[in-house]
C-alpha positions as CSV (number, residue, x, y, z in Angstrom):
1,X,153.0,111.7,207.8
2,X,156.7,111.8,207.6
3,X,157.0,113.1,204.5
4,X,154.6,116.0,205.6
5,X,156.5,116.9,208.5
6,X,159.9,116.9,206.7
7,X,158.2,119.4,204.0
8,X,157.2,121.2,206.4
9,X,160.1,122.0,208.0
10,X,162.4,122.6,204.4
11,X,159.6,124.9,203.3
12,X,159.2,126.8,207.4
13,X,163.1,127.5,206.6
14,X,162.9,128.3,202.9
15,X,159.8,130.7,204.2
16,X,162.3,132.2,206.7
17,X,165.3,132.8,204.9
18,X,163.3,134.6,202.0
19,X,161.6,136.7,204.7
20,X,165.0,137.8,206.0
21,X,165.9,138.7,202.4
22,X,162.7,140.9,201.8
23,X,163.7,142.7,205.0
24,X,167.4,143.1,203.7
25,X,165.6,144.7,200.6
26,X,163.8,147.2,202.4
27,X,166.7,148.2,204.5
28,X,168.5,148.4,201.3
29,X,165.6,150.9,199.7
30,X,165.3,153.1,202.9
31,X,168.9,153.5,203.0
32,X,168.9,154.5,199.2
33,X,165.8,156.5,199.4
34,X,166.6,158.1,202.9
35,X,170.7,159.2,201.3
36,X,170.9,162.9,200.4
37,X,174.2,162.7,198.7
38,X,174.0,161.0,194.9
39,X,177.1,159.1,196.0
40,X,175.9,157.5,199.0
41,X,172.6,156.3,197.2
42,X,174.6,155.1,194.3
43,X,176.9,153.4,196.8
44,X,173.8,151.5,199.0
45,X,171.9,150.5,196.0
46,X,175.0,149.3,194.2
47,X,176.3,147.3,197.2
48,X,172.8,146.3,198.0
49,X,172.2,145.0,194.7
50,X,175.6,143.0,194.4
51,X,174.7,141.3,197.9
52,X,170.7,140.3,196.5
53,X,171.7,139.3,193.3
54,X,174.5,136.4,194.5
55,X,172.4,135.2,197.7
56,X,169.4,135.0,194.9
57,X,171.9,133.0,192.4
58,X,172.8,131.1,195.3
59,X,169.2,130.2,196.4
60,X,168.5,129.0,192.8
61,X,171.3,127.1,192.4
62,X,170.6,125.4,195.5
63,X,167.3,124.7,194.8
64,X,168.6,122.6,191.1
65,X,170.9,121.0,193.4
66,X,168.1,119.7,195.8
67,X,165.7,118.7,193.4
68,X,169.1,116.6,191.6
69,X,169.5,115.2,194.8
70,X,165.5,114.6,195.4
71,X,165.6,112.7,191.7
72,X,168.7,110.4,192.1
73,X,167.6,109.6,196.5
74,X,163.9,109.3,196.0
75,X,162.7,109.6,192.6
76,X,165.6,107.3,191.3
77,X,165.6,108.7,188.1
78,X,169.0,109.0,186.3
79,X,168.3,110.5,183.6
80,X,167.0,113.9,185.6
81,X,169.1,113.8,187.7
82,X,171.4,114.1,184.9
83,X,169.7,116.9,183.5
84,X,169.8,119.0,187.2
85,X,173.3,118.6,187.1
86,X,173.9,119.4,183.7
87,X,171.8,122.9,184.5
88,X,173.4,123.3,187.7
89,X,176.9,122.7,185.8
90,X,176.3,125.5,183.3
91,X,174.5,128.1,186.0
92,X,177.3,127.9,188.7
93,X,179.0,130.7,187.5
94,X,181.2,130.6,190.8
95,X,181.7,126.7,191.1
96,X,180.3,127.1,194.5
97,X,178.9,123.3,194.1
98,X,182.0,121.9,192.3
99,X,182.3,119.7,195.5
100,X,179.5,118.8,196.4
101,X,179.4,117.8,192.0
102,X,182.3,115.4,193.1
103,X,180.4,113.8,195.9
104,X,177.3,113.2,193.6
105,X,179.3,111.9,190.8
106,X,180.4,109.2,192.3
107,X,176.9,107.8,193.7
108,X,175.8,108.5,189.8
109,X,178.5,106.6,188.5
110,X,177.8,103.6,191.2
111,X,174.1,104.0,190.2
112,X,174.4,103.6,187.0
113,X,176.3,100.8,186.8
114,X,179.5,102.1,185.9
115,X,181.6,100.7,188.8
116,X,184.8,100.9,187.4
117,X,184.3,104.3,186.5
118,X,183.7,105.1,189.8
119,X,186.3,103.6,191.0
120,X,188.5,105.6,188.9
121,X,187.1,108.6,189.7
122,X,187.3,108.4,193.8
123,X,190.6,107.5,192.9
124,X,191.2,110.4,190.8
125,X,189.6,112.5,193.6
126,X,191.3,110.6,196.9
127,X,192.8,113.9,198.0
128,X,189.1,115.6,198.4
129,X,187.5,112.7,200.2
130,X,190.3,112.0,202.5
131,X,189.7,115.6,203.6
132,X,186.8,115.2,205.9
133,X,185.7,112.2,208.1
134,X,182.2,112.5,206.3
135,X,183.5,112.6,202.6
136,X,185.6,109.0,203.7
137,X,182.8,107.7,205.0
138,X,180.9,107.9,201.7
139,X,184.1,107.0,199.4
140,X,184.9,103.3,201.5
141,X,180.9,103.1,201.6
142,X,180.6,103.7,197.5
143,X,184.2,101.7,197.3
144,X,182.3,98.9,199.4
145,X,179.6,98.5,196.6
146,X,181.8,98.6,193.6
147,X,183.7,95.8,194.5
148,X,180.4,93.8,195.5
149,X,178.9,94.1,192.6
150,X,182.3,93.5,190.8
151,X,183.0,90.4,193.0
152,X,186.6,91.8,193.7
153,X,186.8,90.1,196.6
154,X,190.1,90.7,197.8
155,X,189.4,94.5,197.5
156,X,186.3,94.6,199.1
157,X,187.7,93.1,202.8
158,X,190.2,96.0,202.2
159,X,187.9,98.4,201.8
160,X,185.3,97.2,204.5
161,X,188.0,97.2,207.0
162,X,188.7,100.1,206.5
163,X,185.5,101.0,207.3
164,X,185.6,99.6,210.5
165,X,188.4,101.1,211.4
166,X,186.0,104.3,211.2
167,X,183.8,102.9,213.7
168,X,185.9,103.6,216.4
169,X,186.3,107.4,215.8
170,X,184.1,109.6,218.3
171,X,180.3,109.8,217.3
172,X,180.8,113.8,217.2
173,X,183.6,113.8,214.5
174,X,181.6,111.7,211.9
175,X,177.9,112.1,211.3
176,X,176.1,109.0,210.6
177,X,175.5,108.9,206.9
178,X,175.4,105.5,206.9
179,X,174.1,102.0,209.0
180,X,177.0,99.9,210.3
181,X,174.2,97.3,210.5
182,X,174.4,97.7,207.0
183,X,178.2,98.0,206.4
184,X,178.2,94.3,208.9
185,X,175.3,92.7,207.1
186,X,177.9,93.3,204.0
187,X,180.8,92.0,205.4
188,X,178.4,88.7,207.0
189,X,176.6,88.3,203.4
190,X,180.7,88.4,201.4
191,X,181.5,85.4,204.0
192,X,178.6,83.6,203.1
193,X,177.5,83.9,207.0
194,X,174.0,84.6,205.6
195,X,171.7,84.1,208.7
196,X,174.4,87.1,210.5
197,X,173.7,89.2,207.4
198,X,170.2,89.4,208.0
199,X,170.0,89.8,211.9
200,X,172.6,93.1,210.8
201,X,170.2,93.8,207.8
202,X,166.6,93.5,210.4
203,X,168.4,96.3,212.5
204,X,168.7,99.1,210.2
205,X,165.6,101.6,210.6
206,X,164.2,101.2,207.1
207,X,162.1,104.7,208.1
208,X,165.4,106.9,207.8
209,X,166.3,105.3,204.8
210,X,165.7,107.4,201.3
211,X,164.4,104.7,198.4
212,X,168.0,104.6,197.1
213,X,169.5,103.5,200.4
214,X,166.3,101.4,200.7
215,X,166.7,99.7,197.4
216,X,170.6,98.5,198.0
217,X,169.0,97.5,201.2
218,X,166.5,95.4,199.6
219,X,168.5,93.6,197.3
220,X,170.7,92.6,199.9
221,X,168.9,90.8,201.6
222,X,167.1,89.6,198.3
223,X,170.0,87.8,197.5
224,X,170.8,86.8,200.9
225,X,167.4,85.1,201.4
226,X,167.8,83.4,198.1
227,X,171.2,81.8,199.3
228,X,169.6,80.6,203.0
229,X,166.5,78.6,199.9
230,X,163.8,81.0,201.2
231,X,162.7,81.5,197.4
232,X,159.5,83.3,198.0
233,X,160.6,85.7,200.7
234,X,163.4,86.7,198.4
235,X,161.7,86.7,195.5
236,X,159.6,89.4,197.6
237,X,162.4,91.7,198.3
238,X,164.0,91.9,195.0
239,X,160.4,92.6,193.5
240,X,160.3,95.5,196.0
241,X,164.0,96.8,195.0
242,X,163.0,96.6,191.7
243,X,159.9,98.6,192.2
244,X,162.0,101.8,194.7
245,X,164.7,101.6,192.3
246,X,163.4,102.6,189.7
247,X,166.1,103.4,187.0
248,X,168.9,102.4,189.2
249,X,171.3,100.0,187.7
250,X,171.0,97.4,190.9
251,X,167.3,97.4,189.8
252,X,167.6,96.7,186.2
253,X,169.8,93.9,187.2
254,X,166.9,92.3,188.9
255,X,165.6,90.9,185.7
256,X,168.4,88.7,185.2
257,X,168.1,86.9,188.3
């Protein structure tokens, strides 16, 4: 039902917008057709066809760039996701999406494994996500998981504090891409106050969660359950990690435990 409702609405606006461009077009042909000077219909159908071809460039663009974002969030597929971006890469003739190519990058690198990598490259790129309260939010938040999974522990307090310190800026500056639940269960599970890191990790509405946000989620608490000796109940949540995530590298690593 959810998923209906959300498709609904993405193809309501998708409908919308292309209606609006069909009406553009007509305008665009009356005003050519309706011209009596050669110049003036030169000049409406020239201007008219600049304007359609780059906001139809720009609609297929962003439709790769959704279906990349679709395949890495939901399907959890790596490799095409991979592929999207390659496409995208080559066809953004403008580097309109160079940006939002950095942003994506780095949940790439941190989902394939590659945390160091990652690392380097929000480092690399510090200046761009230190530009909006949004794009912070998601470097401490991807920082926060590379040094988890790289037991750096002495990096990771730095980098969750600073995540707290974004708590305390206004609601309306900083949408929430993110659970503090979460962000706390993290912090409760690194000082081995497991039984805290579940009470955080119960709060988060598992319903607005994608599968990738789902299967960190998951293996979480997986591995906190296993350290509180509830084998079975652990056991359980791993298994469903393992089953959302798909190609993710936090699922492959399920094997080994």
């Amino acid at each position: 039902m959810k998923n209906f409702v959300w498709k609904s609405i993405y193809f309501g606006k998708k409908g919308f917008l292309w209606i609006v461009y069909l009406l553009f077009a007509i305008y665009i042909f009356y005003l050519v057709t309706s011209a009596q000077e050669l110049g003036a219909k030169l000049f409406f159908g020239g201007l008219g066809g600049i304007v359609l071809s780059v906001v139809i460039l720009f609609e297929y663009l962003k439709n790769i760039y959704e279906k990349m974002i679709y395949a890495l969030t939901v399907d959890c597929d790596l490799k095409k996701a991979i592929a999207l971006k390659e496409t995208l890469q080559k066809k953004d003739l403008f580097n309109g999406f160079k940006q939002s190519i950095i942003i994506f990058d780095s949940l790439l690198l941190l989902d394939e494994g590659n945390y160091r990598v990652c690392l380097d490259h929000l480092h690399k790129n510090q200046h761009f996500f230190h530009s909006t309260l949004d794009y912070l939010f998601i470097y401490y938040h991807t920082q926060m998981y590379c040094f988890s999974f790289l037991n750096d522990e002495e990096n990771l307090n730095s980098c969750l504090e600073s995540l707290f310190k974004l708590k305390n800026v206004k609601k309306k500056q900083m949408r929430g891409l993110f659970s503090w639940n979460e962000i706390a269960g993290m912090r409760y599970f690194q000082q081995n106050r497991n039984k805290k890191c579940l009470r955080e990790l119960d709060l988060i509405d598992k319903n607005r969660l994608n599968n990738r946000e789902l299967t960190y989620l998951l293996y979480l608490k997986g591995q906190c359950l296993l350290k509180l000796n509830e084998l079975s109940e652990g056991h359980r949540s791993l298994k469903e990690a393992k089953a959302l995530g798909n190609t993710l590298a936090v699922a492959q690593m399920i094997l080994k435990d």
